[in-house]
PDB file with one MODEL, atoms N, CA, C and O in Angstrom:
MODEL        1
ATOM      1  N   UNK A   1     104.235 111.141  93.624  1.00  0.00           N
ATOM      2  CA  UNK A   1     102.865 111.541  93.438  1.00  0.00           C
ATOM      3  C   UNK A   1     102.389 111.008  92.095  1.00  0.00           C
ATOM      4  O   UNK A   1     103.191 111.165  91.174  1.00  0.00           O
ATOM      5  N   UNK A   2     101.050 110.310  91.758  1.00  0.00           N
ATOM      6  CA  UNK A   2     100.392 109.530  90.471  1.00  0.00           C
ATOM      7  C   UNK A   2      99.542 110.861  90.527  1.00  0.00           C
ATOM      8  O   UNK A   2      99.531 111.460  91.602  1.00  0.00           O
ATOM      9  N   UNK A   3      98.769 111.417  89.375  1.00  0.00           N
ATOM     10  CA  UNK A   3      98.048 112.264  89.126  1.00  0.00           C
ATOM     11  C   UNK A   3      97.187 111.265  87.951  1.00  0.00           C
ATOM     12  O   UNK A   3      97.603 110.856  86.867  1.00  0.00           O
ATOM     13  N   UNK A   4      96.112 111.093  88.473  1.00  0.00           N
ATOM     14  CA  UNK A   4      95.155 109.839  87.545  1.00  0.00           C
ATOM     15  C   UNK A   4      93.962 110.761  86.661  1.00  0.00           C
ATOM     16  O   UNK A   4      92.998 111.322  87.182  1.00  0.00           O
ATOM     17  N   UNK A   5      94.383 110.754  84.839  1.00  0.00           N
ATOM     18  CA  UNK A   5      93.702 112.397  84.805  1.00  0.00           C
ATOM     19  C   UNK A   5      92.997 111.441  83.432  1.00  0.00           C
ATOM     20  O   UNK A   5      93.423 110.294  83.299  1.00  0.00           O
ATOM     21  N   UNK A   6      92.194 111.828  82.691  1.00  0.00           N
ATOM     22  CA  UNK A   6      91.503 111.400  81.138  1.00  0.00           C
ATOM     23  C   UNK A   6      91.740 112.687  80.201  1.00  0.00           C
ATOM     24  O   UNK A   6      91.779 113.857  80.582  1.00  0.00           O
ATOM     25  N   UNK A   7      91.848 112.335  79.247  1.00  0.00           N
ATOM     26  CA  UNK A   7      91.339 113.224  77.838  1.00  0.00           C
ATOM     27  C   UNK A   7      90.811 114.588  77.709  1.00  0.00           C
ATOM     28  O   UNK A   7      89.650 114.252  77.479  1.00  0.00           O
ATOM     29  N   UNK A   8      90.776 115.907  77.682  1.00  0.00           N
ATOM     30  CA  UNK A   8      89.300 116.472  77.907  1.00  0.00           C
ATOM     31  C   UNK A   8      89.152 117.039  79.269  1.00  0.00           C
ATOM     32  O   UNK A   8      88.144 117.746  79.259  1.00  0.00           O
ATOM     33  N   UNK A   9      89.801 117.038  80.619  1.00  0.00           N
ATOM     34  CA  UNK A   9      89.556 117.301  81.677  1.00  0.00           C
ATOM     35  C   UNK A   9      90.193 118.721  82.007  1.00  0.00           C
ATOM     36  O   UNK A   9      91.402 118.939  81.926  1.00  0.00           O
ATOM     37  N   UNK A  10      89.429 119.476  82.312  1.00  0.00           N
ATOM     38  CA  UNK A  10      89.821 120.553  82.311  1.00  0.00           C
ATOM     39  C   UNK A  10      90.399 121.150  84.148  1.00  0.00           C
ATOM     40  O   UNK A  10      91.049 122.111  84.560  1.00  0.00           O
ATOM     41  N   UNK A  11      89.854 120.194  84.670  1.00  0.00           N
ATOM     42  CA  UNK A  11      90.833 120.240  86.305  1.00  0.00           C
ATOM     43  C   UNK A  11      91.930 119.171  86.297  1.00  0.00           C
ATOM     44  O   UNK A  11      92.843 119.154  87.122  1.00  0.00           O
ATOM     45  N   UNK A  12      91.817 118.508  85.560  1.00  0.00           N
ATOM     46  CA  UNK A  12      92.992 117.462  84.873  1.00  0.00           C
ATOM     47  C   UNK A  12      94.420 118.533  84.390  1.00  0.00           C
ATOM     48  O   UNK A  12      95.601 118.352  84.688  1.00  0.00           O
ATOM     49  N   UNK A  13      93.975 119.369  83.775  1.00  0.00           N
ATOM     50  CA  UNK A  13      94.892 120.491  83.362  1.00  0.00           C
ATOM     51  C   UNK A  13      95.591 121.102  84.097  1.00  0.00           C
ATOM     52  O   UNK A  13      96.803 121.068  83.883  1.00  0.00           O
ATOM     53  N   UNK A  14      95.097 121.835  85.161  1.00  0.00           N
ATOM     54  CA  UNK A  14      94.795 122.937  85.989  1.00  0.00           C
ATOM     55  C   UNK A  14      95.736 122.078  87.017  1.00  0.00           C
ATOM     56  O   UNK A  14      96.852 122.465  87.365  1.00  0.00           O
ATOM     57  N   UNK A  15      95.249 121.099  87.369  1.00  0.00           N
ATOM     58  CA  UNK A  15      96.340 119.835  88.534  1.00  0.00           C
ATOM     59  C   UNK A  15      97.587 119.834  87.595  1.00  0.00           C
ATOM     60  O   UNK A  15      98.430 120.704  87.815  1.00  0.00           O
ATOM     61  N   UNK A  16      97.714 119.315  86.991  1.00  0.00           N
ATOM     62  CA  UNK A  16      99.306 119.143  85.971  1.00  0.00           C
ATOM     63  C   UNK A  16      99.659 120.686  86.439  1.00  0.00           C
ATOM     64  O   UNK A  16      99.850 120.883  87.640  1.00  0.00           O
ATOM     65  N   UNK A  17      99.730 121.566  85.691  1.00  0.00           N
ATOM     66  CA  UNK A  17      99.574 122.507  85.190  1.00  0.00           C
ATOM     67  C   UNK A  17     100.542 123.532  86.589  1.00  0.00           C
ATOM     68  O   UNK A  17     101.606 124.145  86.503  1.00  0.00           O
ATOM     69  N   UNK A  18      99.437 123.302  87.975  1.00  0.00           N
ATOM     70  CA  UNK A  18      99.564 123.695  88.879  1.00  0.00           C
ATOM     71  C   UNK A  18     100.760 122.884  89.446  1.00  0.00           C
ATOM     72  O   UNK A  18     101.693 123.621  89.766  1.00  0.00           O
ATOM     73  N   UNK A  19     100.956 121.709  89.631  1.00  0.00           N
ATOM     74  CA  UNK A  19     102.578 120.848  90.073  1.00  0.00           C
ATOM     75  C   UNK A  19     103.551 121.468  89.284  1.00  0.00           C
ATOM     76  O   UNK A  19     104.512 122.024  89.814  1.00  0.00           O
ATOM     77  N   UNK A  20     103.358 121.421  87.721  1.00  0.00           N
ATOM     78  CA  UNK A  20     104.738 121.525  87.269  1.00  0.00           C
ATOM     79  C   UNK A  20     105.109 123.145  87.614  1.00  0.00           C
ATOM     80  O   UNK A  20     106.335 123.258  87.631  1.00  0.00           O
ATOM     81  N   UNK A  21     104.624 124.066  87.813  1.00  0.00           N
ATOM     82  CA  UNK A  21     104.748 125.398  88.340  1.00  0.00           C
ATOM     83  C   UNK A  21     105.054 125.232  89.903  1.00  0.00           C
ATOM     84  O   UNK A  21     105.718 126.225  90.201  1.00  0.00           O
ATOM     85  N   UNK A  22     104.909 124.589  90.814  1.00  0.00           N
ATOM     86  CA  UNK A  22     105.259 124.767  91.856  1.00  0.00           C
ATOM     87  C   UNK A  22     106.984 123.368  91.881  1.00  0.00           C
ATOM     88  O   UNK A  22     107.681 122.929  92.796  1.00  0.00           O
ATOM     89  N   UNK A  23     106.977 123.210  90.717  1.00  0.00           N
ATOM     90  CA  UNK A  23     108.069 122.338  91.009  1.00  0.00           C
ATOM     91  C   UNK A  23     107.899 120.961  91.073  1.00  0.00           C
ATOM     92  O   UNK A  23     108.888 120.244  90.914  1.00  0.00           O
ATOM     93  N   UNK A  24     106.614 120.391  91.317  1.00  0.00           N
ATOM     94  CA  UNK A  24     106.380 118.924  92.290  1.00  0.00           C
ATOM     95  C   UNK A  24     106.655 117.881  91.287  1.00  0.00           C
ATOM     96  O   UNK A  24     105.936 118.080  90.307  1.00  0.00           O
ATOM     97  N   UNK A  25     107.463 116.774  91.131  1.00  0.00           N
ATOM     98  CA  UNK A  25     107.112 116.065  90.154  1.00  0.00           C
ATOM     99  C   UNK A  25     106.164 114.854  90.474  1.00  0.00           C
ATOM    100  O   UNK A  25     105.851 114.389  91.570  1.00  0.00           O
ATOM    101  N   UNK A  26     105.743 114.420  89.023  1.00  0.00           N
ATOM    102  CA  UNK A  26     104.793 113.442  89.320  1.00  0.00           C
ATOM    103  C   UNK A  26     104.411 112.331  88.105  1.00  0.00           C
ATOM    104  O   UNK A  26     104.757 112.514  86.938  1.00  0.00           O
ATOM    105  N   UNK A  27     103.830 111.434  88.449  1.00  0.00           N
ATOM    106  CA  UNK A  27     103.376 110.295  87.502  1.00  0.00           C
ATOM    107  C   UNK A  27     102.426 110.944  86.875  1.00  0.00           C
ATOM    108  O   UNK A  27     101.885 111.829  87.538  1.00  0.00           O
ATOM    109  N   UNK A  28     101.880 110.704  85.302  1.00  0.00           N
ATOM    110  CA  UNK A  28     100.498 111.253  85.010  1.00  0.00           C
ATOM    111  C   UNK A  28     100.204 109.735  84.737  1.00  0.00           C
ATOM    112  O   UNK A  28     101.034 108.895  84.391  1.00  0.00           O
ATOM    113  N   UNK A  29      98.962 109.559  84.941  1.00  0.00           N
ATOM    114  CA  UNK A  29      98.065 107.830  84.477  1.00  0.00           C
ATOM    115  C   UNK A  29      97.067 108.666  83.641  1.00  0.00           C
ATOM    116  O   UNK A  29      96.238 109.324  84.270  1.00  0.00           O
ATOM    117  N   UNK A  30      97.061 108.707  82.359  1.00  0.00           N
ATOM    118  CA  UNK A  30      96.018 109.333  81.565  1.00  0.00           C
ATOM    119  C   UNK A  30      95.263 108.342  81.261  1.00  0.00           C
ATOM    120  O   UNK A  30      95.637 107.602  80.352  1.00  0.00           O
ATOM    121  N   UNK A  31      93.666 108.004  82.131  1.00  0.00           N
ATOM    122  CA  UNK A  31      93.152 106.422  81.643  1.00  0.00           C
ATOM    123  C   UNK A  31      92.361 106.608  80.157  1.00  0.00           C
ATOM    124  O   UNK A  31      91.901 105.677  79.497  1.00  0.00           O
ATOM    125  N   UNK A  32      92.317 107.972  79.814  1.00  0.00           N
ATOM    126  CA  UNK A  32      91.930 108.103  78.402  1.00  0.00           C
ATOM    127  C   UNK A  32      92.912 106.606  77.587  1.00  0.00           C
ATOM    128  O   UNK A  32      92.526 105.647  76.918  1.00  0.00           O
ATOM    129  N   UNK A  33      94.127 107.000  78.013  1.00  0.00           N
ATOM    130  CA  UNK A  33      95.263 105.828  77.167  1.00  0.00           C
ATOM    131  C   UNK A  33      95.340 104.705  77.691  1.00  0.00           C
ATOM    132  O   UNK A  33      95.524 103.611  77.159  1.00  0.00           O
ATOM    133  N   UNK A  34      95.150 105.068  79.100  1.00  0.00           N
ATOM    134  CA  UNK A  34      95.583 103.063  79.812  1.00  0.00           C
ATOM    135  C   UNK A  34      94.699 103.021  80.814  1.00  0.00           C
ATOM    136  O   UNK A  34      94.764 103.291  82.013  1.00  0.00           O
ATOM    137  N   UNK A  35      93.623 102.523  79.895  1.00  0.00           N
ATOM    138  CA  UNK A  35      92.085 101.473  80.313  1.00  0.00           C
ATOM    139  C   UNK A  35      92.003 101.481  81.314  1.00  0.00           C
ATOM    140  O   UNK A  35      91.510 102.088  82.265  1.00  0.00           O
ATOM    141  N   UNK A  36      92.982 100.116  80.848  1.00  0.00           N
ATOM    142  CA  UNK A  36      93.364  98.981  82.084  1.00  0.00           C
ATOM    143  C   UNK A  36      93.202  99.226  83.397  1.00  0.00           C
ATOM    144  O   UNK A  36      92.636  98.506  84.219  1.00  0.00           O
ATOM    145  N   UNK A  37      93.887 100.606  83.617  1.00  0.00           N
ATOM    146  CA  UNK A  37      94.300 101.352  84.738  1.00  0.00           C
ATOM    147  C   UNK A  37      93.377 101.774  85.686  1.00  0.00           C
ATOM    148  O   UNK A  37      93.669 102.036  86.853  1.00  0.00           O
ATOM    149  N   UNK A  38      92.102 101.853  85.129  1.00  0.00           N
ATOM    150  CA  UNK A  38      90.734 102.660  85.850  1.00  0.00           C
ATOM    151  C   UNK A  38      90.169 101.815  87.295  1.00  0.00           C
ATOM    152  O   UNK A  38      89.384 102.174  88.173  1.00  0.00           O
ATOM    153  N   UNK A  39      90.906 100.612  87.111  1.00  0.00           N
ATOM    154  CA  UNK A  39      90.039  99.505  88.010  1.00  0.00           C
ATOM    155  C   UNK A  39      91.093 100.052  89.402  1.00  0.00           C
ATOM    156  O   UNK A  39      90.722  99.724  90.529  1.00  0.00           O
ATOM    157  N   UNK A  40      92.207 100.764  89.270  1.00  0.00           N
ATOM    158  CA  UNK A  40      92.952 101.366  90.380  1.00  0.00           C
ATOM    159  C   UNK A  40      92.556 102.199  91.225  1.00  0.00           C
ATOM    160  O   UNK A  40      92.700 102.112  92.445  1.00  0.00           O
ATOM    161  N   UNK A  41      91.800 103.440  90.357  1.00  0.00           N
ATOM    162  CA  UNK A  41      90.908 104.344  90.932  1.00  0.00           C
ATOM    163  C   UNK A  41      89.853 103.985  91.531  1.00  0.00           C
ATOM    164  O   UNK A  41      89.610 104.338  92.685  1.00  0.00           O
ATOM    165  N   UNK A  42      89.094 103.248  90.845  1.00  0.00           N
ATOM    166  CA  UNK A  42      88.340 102.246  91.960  1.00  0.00           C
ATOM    167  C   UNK A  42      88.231 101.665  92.673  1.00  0.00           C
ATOM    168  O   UNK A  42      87.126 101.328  93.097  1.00  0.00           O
ATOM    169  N   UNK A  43      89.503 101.215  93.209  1.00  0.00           N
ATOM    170  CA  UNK A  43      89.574 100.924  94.622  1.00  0.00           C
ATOM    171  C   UNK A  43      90.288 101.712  95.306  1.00  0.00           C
ATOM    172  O   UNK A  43      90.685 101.224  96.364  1.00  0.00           O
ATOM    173  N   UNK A  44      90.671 103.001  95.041  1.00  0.00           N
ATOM    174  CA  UNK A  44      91.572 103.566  95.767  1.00  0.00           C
ATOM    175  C   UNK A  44      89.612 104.850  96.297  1.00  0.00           C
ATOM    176  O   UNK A  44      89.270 105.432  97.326  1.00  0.00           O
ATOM    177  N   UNK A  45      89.117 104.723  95.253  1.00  0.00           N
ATOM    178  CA  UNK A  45      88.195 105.904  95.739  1.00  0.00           C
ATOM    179  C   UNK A  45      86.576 105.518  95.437  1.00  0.00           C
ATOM    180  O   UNK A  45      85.921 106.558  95.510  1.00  0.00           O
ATOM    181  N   UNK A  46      85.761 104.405  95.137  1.00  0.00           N
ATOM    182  CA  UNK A  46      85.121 104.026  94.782  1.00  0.00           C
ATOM    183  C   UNK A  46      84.017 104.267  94.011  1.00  0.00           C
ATOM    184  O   UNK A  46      82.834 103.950  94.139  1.00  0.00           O
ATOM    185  N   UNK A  47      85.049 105.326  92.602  1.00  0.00           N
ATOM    186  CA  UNK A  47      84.615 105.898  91.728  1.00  0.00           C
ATOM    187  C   UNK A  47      85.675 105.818  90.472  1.00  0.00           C
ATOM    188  O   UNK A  47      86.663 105.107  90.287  1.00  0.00           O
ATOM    189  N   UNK A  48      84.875 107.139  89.468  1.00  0.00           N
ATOM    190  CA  UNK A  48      85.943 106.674  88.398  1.00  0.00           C
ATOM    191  C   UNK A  48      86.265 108.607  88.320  1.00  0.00           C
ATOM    192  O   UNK A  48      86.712 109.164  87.317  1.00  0.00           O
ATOM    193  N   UNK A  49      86.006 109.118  89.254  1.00  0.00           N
ATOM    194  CA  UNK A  49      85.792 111.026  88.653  1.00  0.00           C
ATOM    195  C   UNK A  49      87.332 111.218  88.726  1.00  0.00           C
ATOM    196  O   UNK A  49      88.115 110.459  89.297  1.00  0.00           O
ATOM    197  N   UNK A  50      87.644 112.379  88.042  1.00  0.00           N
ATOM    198  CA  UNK A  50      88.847 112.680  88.003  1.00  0.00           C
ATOM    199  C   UNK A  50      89.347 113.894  88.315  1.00  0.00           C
ATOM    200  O   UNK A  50      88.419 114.536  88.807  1.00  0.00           O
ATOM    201  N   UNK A  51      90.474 114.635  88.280  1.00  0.00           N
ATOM    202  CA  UNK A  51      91.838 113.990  88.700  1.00  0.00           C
ATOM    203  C   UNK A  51      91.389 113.345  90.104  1.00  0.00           C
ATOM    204  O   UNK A  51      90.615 113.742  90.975  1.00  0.00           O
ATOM    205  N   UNK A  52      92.209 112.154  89.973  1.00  0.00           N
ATOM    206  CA  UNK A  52      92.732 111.972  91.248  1.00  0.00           C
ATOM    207  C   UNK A  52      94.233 111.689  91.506  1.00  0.00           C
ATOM    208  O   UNK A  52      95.032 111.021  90.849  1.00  0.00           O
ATOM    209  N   UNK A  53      94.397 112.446  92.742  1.00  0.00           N
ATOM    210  CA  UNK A  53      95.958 112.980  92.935  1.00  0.00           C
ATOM    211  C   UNK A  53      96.111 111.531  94.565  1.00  0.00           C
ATOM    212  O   UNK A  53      95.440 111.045  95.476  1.00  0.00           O
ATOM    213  N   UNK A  54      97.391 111.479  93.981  1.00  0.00           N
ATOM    214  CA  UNK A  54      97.997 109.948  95.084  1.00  0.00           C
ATOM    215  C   UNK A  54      98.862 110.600  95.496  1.00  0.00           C
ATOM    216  O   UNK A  54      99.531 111.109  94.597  1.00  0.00           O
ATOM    217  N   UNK A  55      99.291 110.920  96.856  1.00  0.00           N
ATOM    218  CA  UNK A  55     100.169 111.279  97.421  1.00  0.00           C
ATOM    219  C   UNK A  55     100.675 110.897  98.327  1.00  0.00           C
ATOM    220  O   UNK A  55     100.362 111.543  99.327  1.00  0.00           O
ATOM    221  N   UNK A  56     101.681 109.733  98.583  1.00  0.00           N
ATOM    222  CA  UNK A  56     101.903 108.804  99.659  1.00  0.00           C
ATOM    223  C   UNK A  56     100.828 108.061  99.759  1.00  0.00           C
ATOM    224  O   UNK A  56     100.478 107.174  98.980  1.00  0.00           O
ATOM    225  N   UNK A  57      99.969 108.641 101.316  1.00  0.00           N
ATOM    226  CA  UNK A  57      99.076 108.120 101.765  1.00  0.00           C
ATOM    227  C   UNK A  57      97.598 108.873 101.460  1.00  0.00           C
ATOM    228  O   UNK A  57      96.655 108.115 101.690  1.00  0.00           O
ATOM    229  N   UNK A  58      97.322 109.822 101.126  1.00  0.00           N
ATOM    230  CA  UNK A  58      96.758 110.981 100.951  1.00  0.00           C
ATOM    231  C   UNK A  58      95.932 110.950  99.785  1.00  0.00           C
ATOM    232  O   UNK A  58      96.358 111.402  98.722  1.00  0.00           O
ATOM    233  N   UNK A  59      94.872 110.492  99.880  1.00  0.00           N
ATOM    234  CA  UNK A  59      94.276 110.422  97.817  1.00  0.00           C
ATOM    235  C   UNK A  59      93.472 111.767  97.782  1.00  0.00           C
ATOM    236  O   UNK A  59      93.057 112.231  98.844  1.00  0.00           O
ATOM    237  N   UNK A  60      93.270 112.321  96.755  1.00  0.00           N
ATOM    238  CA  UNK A  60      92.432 113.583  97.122  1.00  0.00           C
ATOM    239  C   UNK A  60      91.560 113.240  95.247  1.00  0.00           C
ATOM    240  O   UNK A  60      92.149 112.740  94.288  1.00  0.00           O
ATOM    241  N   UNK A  61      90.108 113.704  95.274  1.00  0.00           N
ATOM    242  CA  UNK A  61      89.671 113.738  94.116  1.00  0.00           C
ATOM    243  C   UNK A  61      88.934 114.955  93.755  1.00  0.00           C
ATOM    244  O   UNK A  61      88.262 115.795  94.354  1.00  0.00           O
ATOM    245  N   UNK A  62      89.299 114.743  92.595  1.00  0.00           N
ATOM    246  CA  UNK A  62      89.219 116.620  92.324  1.00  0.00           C
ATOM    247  C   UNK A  62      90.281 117.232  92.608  1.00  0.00           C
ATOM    248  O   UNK A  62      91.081 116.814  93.446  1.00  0.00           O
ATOM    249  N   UNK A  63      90.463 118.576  91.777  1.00  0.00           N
ATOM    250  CA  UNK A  63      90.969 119.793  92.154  1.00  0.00           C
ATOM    251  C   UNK A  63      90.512 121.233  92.506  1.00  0.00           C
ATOM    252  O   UNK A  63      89.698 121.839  91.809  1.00  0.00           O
ATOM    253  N   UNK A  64      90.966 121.644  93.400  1.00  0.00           N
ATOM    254  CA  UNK A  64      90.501 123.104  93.854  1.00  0.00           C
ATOM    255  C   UNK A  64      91.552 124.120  93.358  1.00  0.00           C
ATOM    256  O   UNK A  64      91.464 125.138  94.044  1.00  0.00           O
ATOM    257  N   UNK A  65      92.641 124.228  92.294  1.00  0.00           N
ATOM    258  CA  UNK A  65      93.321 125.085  92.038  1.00  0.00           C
ATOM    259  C   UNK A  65      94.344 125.181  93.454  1.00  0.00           C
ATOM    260  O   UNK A  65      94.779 126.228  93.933  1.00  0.00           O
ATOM    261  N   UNK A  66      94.570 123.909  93.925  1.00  0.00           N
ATOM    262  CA  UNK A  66      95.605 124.031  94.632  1.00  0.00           C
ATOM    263  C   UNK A  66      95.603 124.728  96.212  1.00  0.00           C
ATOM    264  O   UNK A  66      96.419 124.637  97.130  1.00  0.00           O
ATOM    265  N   UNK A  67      94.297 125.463  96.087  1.00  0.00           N
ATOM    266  CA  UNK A  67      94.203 126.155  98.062  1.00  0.00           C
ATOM    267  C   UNK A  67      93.577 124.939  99.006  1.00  0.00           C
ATOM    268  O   UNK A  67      93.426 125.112 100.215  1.00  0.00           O
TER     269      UNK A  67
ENDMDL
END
């Protein structure tokens, strides 16, 4: 699982936050730090909003606290 989160995000948190409590591990891509990286999210979702959570096949953007 990639968890694609910035600086400052307060469902950015809440996603981390919520995996490492249920156990899940995962990649963090913080594009606050790696730029570069943003042009990924954009083609995976044809935006730049955040978190976005990669799961296999499964992209989801945003978080709902996990329900």
């Amino acid at each position: 699982m990639i968890i694609y989160t910035k600086n400052g995000c307060p469902y950015c948190e809440a996603a981390k936050k919520h995996f490492k409590a249920q156990g899940i591990d995962f990649e963090e891509v913080n594009l606050s730090v790696h730029k570069e990286r943003i042009e990924e999210i954009k083609k995976l979702t044809k935006g730049t909003k955040v978190p976005v959570i990669v799961n296999q096949d499964k992209i989801e953007v945003g978080f709902n606290g996990g329900g």
